[in-house]
Every structure is written in C-alpha cells, then in structure tokens.
KEKE-3310 file (N, C-alpha, C; in steps of 0.2 Angstrom, whole numbers, plus 5000, padded with zeros to 4 digits):
npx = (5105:5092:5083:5076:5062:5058:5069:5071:5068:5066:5071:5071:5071:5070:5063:5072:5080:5085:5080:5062:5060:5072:5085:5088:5095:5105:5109:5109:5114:5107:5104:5097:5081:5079:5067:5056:5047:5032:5025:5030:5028:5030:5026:5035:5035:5023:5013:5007:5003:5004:5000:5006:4996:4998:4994:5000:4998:4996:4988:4987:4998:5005:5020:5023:5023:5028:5026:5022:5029:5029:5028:5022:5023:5019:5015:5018:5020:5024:5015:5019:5028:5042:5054:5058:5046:5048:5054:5055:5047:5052:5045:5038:5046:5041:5026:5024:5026:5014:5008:5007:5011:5025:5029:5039:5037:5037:5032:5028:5028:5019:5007:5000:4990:4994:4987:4991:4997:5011:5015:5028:5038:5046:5061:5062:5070:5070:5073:5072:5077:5093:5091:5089:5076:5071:5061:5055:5050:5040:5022:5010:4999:4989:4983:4975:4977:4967:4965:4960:4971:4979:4995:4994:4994:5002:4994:5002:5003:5011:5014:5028:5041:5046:5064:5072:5080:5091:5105:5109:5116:5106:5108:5119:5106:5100:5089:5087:5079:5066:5053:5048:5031:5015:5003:4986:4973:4967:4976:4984:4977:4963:4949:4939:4923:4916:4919:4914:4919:4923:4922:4933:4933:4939:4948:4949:4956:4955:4965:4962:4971:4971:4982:4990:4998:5005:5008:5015:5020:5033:5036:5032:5025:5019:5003:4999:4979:4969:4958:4948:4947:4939:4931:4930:4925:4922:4914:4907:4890:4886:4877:4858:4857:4870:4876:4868:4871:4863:4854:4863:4868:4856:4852:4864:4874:4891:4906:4922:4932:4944:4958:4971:4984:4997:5006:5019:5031:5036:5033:5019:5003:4992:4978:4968:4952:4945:4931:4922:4908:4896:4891:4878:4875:4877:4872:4881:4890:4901:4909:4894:4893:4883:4889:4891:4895:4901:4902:4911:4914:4926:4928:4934:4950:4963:4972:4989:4997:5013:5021)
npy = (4896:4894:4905:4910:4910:4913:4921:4936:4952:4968:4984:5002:5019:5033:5049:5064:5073:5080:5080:5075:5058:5056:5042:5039:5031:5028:5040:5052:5044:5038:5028:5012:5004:4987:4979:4969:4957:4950:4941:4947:4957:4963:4971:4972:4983:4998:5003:5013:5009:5015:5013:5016:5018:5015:5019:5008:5002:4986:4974:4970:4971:4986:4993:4999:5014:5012:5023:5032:5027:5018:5009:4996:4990:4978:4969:4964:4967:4961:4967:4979:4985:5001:4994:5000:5014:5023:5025:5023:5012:5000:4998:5010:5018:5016:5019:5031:5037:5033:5042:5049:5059:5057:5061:5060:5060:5060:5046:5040:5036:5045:5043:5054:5056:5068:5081:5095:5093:5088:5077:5063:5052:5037:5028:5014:5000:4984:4967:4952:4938:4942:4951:4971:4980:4995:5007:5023:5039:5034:5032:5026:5014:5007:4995:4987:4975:4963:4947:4935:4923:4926:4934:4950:4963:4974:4978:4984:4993:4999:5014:5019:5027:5021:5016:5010:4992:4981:4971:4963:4957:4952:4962:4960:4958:4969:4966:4968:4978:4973:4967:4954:4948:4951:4937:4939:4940:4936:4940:4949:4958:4972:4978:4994:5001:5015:5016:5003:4988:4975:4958:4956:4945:4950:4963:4975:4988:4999:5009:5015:5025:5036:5032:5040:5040:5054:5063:5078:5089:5099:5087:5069:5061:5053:5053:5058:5061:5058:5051:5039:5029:5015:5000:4985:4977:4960:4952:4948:4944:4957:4960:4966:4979:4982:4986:4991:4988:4990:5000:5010:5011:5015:5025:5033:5039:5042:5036:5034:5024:5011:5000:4990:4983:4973:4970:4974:4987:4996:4989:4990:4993:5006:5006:5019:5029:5047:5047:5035:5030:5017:5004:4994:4981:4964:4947:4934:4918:4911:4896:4890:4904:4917:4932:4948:4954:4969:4982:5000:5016:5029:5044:5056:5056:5041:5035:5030:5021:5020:5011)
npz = (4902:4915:4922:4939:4945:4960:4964:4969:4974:4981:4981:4989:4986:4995:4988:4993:4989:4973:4956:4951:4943:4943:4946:4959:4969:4961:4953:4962:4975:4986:4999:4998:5005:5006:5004:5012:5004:4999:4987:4977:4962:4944:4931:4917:4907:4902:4890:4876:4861:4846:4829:4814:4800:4787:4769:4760:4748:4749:4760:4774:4791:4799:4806:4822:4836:4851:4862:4881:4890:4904:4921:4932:4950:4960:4977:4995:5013:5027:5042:5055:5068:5070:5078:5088:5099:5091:5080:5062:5054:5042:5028:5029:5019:5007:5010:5009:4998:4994:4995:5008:5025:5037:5052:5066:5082:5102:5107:5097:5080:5068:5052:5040:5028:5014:5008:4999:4987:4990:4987:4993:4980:4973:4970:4962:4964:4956:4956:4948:4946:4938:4931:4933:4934:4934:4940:4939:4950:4957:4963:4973:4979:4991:5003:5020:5027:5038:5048:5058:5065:5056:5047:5050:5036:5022:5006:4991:4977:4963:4954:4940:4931:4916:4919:4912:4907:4917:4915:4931:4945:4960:4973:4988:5004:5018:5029:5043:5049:5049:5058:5070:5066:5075:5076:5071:5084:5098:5108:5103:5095:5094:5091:5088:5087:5087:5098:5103:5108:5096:5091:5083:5067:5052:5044:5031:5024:5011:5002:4990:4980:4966:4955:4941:4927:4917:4901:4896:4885:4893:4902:4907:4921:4937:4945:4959:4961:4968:4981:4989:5001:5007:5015:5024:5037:5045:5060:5076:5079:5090:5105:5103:5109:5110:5099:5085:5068:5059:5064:5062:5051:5041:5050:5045:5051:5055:5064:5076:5070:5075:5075:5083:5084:5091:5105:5113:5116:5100:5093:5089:5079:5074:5067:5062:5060:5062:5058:5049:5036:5039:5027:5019:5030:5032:5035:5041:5043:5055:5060:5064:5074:5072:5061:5056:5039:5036:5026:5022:5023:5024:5030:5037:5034:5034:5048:5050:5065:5073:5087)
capx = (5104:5086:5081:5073:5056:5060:5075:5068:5073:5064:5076:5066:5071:5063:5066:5073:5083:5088:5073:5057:5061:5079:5087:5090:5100:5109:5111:5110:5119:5102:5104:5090:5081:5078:5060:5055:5041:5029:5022:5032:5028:5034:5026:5041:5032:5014:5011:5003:5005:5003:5000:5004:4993:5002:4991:5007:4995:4992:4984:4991:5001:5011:5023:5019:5025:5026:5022:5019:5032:5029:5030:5019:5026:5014:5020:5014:5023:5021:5011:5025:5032:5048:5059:5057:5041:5051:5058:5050:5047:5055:5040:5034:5049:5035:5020:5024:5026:5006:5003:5008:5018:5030:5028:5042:5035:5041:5033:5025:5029:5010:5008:4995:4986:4995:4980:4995:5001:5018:5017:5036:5041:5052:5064:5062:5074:5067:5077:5073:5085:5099:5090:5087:5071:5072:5056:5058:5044:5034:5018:5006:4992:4990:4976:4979:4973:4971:4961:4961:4975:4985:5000:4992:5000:4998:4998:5006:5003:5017:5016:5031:5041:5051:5067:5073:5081:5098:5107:5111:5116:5103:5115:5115:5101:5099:5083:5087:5077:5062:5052:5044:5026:5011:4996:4977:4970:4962:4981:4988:4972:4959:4942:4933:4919:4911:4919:4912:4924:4919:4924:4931:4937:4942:4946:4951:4953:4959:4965:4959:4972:4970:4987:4990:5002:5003:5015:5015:5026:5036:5036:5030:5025:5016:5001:4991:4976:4963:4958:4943:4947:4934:4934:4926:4924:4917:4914:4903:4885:4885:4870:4858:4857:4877:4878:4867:4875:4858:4852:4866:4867:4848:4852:4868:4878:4898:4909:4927:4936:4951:4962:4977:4987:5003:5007:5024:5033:5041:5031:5012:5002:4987:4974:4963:4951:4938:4923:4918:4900:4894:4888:4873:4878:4873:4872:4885:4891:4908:4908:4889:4890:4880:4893:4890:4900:4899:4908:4912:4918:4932:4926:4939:4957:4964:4979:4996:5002:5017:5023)
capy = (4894:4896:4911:4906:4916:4914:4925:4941:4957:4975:4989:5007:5025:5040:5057:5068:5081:5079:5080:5069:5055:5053:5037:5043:5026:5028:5048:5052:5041:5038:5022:5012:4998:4982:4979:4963:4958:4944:4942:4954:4955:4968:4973:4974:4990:4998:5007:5012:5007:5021:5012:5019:5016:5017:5018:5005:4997:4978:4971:4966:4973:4989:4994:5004:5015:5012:5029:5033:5019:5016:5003:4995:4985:4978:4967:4966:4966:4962:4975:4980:4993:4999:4990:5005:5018:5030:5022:5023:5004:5001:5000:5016:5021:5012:5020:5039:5038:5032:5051:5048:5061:5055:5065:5056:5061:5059:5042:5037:5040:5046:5043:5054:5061:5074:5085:5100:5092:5089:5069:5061:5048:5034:5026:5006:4995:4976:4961:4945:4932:4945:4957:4975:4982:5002:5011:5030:5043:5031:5034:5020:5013:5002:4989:4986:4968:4957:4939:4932:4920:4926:4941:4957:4963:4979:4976:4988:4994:5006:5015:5021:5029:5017:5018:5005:4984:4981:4963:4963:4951:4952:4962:4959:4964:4967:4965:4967:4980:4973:4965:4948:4950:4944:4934:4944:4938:4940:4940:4954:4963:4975:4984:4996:5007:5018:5016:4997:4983:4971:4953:4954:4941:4952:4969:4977:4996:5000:5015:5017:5033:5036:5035:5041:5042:5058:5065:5083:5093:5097:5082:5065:5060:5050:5057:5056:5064:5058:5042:5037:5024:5013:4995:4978:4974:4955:4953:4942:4948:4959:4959:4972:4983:4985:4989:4987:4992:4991:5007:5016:5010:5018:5035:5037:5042:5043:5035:5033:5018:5008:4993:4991:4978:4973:4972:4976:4993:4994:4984:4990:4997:5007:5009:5023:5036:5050:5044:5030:5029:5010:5003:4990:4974:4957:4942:4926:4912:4907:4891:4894:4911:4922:4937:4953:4959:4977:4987:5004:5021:5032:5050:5058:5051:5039:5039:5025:5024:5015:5013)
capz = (4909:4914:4929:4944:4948:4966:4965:4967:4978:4979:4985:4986:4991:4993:4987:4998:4985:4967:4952:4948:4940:4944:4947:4968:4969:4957:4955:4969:4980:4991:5003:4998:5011:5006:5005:5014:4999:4997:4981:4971:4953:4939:4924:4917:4903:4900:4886:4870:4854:4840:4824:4808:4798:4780:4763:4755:4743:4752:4766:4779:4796:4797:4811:4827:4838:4859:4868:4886:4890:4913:4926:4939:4951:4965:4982:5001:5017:5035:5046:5062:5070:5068:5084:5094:5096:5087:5075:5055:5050:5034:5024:5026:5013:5000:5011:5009:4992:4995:4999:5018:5031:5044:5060:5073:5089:5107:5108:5091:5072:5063:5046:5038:5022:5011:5002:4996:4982:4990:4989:4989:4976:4977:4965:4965:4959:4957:4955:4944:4942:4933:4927:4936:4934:4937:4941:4945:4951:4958:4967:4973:4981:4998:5005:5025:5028:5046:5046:5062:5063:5049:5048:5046:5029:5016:4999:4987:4968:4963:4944:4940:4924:4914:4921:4907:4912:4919:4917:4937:4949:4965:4978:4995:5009:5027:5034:5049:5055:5047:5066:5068:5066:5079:5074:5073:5088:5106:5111:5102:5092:5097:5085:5091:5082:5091:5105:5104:5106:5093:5090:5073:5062:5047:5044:5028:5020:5005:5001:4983:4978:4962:4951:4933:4922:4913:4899:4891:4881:4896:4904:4910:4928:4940:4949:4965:4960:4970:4984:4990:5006:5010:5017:5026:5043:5048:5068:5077:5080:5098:5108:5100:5112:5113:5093:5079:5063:5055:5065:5061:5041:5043:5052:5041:5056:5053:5069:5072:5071:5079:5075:5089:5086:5093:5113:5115:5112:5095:5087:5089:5074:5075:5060:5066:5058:5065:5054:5044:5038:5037:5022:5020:5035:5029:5040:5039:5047:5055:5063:5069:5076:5068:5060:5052:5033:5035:5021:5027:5020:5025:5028:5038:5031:5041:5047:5053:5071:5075:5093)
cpx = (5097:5086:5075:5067:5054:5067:5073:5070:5069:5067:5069:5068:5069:5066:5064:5077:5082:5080:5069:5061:5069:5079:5090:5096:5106:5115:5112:5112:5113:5103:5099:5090:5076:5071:5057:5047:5040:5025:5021:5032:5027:5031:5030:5040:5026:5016:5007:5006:5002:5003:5001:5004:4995:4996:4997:5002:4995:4991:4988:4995:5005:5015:5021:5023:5025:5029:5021:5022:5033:5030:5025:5022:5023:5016:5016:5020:5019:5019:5016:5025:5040:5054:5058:5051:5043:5055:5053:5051:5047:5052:5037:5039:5042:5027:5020:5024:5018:5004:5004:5014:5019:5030:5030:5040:5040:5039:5029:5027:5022:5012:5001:4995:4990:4990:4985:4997:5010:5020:5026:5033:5046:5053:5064:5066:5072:5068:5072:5076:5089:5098:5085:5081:5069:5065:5057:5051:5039:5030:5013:4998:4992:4981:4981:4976:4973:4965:4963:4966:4979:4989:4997:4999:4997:5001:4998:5002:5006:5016:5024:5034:5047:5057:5074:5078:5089:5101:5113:5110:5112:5108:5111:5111:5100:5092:5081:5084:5068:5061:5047:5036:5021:5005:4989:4975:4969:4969:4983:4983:4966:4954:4938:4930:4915:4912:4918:4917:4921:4926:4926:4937:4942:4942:4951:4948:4959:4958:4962:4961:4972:4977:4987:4995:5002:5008:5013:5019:5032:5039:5032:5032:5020:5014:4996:4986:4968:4963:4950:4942:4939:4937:4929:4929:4919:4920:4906:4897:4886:4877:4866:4858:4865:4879:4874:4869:4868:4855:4858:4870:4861:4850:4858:4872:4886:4898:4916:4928:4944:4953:4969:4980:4995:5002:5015:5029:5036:5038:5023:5009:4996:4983:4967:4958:4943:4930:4925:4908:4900:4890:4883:4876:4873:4875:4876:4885:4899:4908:4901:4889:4890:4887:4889:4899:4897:4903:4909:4915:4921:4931:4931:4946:4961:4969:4983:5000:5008:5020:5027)
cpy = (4897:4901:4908:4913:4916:4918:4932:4946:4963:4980:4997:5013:5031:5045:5062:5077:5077:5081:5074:5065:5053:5046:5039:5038:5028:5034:5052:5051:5040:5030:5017:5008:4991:4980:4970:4960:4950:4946:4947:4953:4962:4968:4977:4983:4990:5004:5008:5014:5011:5016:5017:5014:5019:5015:5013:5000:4988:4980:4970:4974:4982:4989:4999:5008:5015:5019:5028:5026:5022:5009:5000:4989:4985:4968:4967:4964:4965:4970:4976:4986:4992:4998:4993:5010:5022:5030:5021:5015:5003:5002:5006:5020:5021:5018:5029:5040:5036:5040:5054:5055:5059:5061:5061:5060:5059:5050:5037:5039:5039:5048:5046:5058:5067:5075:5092:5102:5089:5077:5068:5056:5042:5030:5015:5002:4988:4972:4955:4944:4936:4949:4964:4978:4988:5005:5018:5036:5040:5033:5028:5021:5009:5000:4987:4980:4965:4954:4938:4925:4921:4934:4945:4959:4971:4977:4983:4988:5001:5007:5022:5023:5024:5019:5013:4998:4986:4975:4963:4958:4954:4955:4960:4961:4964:4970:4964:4972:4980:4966:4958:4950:4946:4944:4938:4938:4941:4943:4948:4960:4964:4978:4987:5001:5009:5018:5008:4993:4979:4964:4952:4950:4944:4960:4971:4986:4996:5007:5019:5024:5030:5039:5033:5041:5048:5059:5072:5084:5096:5092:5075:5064:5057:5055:5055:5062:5065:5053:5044:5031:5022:5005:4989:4978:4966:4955:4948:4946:4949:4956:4967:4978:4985:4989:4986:4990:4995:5000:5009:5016:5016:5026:5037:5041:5040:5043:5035:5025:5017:5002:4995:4986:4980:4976:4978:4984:4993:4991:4983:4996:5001:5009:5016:5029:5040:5048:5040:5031:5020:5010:4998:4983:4970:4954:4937:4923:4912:4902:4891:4897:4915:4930:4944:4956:4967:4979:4993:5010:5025:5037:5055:5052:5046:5040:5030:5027:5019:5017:5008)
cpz = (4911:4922:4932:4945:4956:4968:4965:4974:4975:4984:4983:4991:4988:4991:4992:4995:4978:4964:4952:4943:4938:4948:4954:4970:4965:4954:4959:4976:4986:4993:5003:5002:5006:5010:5007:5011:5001:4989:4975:4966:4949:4934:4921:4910:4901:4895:4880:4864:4848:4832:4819:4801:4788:4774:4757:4747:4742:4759:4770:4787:4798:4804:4815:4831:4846:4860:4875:4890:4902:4915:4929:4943:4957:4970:4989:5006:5025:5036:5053:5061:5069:5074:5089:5091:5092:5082:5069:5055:5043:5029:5023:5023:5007:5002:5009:5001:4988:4995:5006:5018:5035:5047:5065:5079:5096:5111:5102:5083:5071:5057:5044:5032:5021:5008:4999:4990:4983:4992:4984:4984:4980:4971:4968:4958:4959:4953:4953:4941:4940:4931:4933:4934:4936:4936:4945:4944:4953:4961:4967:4976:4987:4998:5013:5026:5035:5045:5055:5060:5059:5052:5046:5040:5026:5010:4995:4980:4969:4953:4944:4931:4922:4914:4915:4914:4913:4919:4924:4941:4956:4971:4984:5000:5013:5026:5040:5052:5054:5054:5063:5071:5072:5073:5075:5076:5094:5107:5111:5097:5097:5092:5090:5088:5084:5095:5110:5102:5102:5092:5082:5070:5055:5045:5034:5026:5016:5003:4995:4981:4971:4960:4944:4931:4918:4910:4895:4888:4884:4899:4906:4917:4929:4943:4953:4961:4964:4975:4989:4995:5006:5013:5019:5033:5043:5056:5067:5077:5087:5100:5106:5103:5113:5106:5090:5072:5056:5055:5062:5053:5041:5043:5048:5044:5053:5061:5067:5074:5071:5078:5079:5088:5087:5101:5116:5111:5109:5090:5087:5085:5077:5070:5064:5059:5061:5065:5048:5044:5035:5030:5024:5025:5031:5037:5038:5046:5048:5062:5067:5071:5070:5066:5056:5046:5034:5030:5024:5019:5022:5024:5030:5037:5037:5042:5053:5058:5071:5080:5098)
residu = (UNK:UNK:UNK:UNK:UNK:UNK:UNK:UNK:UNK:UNK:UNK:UNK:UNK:UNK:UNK:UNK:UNK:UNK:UNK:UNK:UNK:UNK:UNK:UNK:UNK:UNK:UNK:UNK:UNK:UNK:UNK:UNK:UNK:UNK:UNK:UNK:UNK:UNK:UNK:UNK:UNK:UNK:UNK:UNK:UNK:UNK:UNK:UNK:UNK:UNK:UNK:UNK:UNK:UNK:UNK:UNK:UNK:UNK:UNK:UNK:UNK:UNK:UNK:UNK:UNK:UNK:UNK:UNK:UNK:UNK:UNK:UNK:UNK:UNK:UNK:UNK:UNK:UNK:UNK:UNK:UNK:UNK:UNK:UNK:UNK:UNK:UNK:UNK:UNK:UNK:UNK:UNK:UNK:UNK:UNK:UNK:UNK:UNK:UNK:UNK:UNK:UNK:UNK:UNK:UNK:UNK:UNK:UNK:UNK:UNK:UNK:UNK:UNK:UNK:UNK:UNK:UNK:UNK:UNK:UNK:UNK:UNK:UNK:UNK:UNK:UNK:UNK:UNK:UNK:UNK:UNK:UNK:UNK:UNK:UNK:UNK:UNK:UNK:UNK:UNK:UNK:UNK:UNK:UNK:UNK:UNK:UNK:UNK:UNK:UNK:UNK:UNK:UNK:UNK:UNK:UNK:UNK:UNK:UNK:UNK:UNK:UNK:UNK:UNK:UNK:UNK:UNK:UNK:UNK:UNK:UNK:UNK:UNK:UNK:UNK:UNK:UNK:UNK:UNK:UNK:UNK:UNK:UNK:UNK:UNK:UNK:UNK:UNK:UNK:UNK:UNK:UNK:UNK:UNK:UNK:UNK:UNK:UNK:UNK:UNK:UNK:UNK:UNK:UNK:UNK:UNK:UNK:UNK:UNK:UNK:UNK:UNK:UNK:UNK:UNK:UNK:UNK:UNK:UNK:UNK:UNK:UNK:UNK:UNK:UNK:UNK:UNK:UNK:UNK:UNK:UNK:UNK:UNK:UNK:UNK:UNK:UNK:UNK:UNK:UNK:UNK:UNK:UNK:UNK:UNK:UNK:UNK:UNK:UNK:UNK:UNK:UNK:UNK:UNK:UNK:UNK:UNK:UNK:UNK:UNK:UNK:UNK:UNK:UNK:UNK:UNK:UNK:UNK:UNK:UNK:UNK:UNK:UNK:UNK:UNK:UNK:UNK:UNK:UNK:UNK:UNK:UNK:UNK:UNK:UNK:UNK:UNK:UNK:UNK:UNK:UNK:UNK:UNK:UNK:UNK:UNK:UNK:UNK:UNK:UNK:UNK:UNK:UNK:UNK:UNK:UNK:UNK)
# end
C-alpha cells in the first residue's frame, strides 16, 4: 500500500531534566505539543561514509562504513501569540531550543539570546505516513518572515542525533492552543527604525545560528556555537528629510528596530532589537512607488515578545 506525503505530524519536547540526547518522550514521560508545521520535511539520516579501501587484488567497489549517523528536520509555523499575554505560544517549545530564554512576565512572555552555554534541547518526533522519525538533542536555527498580505511565519532547521525510524501510526493531536493568525498589513502591523514609522512591505531576519554536529570519544552532540542575525527590510521611499538610509549606510550608525504585529491581547508579537547597522539600500519598484531593499545586520541580539 502506497504512503501518502500529506500525512505528516511533528510532535517536539523540551528538556527540562533527564540527559542529552534522551528520548524525553519516550524516557522520560515529557508531554509533547503538536507542532502546527507547514512544509515539514525530514532528512530521514546525514552521515559520513568511511570507505575501506581494501588492497583485494581487483578493481572495482568495496564496502563502507556510515559514521557520524544525525538528523535535520526543517518546517515553518505561524507567527502568534500565545491566547493570553502570559501565555508561551506553542512554538516556542521549537524556538528555545534556537538558543532562546523564556522570561513569563506580569504581562508579556520575552524570548531572548542565551550566550552561557546553557541552550535547551528538544526531542522531535516526526511522523510520515507509518513510520516515526526520532530526532533527539536537537538544536536549530530560525528565519522570522512577514510580506504584506500574507501570515507572518518562522521557518525552522533542527539538527538533531539519529534517534533511529519507528513503523508508527500518526497519534492524535490538539492544536488547540495554537491562535488564528492576522494578515501583515496597515491593520494589524507596524515598523519602526529609528524611531521612524516606515511603510514596509517586507521584513525579514534570519537568525543565522550556527549548528554542528560533533562527536568525540566521549560523546556525540549538537552544538550552538555561534549566530550571526542579519536581515532585509523593503518599505516605500519616505520623504528625504524624514529618513534616508543612504546617510546612515554612509555614517555607519546602528539604530534600533521594531516590528509590532497583532492588535488584540494574546495574540500580539513583537520583533525588536537595540541596534541594527544598515547595509547598502537599492532602489525598487512596487506598483510604481518608488521602494527601498535595505539588508541590515543584527548588532545587539534581538529578542521575541509575545503579548
């Protein structure tokens, strides 16, 4: 019987006790949440292939060894808050294992930058058609995305340690606390850089962590080691006198920036960080107004509000 590539399910929980690279699901009896994915897809194993390379007296093939046996499994979800200000939104189980802390507040949860060494993990189970898909000690990578008109989203890459396949039937999963998203627009979004409100059509930052695969004589593990955010802002051209990005390409000034979307409480994000320095602006077009591509770079970390 043939298996359907629309049948698909990514369950994921975090480590809160037990060891690296435990099965927390499994071992651990950890609750996981059903990750509300679009374009989930599973390298089902990454490795390297050790040749040996035998003097047998012909030509031809020998047989190898596979080494350094991992995961990647990469995915995007709506951008929301989590129902109430004080409420985590489901996805940021997936986001702290990005490097992120949770800090529940008295009216917002703040997601921001570990630098101590102490980033969680998260064990991800991911379902095609029948067969389970175990990935354990994951650590990833995020990109925040919002277009005028469309669901702001983040997309995901997770590496994780091959946790080996399971012939599993898809269980059942609530999505119930995962919120209906608004539209980027005048309505429900707001940019401001510098303090300037700007009309912008498309914002992007990528967070660009840098994750490895390591294995020693001790052990094998996944490692944040490094990131490097940067990004893309398009917005229309201001009037020059209100912002020009050209001067402050030129003087090489660092500002901060703000993305506000979402009206209503529960379900309002906010992208923020102290400084960006602009990269080189170009000029475009959209529908005949003149626009500005800015690229940008990420000097102080940013950081995820939900409210």
């Amino acid at each position: 019987m043939s298996r359907k590539t629309k049948k698909r399910l990514l369950l994921a929980a975090l480590r809160d006790a037990g060891g690296y690279g435990e099965d927390h699901i499994i071992d651990n009896a950890v609750t996981p949440k059903a990750m509300q994915t679009m374009d989930l897809e599973v390298t089902p194993i990454e490795a390297t292939e050790v040749d040996r390379e035998f003097d047998n007296g012909r030509p031809g093939n020998n047989q190898f060894l596979v080494v350094g046996k991992h995961c990647k499994v990469t995915f995007s979800v709506e951008l929301t808050g989590g129902s109430d200000p004080i409420t985590p939104a489901n996805y940021t189980t997936v986001l702290q294992a990005c490097g992120f802390s949770e800090t529940v507040g008295t009216t917002e949860v703040t997601y921001e930058r570990i630098d101590d060494n102490t980033e969680k993990d998260v064990t991800l189970h991911a379902y095609i058609d029948g067969v389970n898909h175990k990935v354990l000690g994951a650590r990833g990578t995020y990109k925040y995305i919002a277009k005028i008109g469309e669901v702001p989203k983040i997309e995901f890459e997770f590496t994780g340690l091959f946790g080996g396949l399971a012939g599993e039937s898809i269980p059942a999963a609530d999505f119930s606390g995962w919120q209906i998203p608004a539209t980027v627009g005048a309505k429900h979004t707001t940019m401001t850089l510098d303090s300037t409100e700007l009309s912008m059509h498309e914002f992007e930052l990528d967070g660009k962590t840098e994750v490895i695969y390591s294995e020693n004589t001790k052990s094998e593990q996944v490692y944040i080691t490094d990131w490097k955010p940067d990004g893309k802002i398009v917005f229309e051209a201001p009037a020059h006198a209100d912002f020009d990005p050209t001067s402050v390409y030129v003087a090489g000034a660092t500002m901060p920036i703000n993305l506000v979307h979402g009206t209503v409480d529960g379900n309002i994000v906010t992208i923020a960080s102290t400084a960006i320095q602009l990269g080189k602006p170009t000029y475009g077009d959209k529908d005949g107004v003149l626009t500005f591509d800015c690229p940008f770079r990420v000097i102080q970390d940013e950081t995820l509000v939900t409210a």
